[in-house]
N, C-alpha and C positions, 0 to 999 in steps of 0.2 A: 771570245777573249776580250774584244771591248769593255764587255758589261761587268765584268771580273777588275779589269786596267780601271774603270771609270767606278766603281763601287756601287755595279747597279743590279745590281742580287741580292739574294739572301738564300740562306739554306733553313731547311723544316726538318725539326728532328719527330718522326713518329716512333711509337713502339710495335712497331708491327701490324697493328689489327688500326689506331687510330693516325690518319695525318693533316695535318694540317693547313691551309692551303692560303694563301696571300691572293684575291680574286681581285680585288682594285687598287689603286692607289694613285688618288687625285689631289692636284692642288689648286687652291685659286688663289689671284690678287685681288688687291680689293678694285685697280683698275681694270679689271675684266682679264687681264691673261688666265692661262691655265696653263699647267704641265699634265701628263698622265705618267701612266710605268714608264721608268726608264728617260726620262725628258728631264730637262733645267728649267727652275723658273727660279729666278732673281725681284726680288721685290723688297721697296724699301720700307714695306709693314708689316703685321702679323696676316699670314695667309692663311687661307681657311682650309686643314686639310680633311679631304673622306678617304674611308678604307672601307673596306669589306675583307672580312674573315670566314674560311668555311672549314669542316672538317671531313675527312670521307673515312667512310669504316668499312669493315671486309664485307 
């Protein structure tokens, strides 16, 4: 319920046979913090972010 309360989901709509899956989601500062899923990072520049996407089938 936290991660729902704080907006840290998402949902994946597949159609049955394809779904699609949210595998990373990193952020960096440019002074060395980082966040991952689900974390706060506050930073007063543009952060660099990665993701990974995957998809799984029947």
């Amino acid at each position: 319920l936290e991660a729902m309360e704080k907006g840290r989901m998402y949902c994946s709509r597949g159609d049955s046979r394809v779904w699609p899956r949210l595998d990373s989601f990193n952020v960096f500062g440019k002074d060395g913090r980082k966040a991952f899923m689900g974390e706060t990072l506050t930073t007063a520049h543009f952060p660099i972010i990665k993701f990974s996407i995957s998809y799984t089938t029947e």
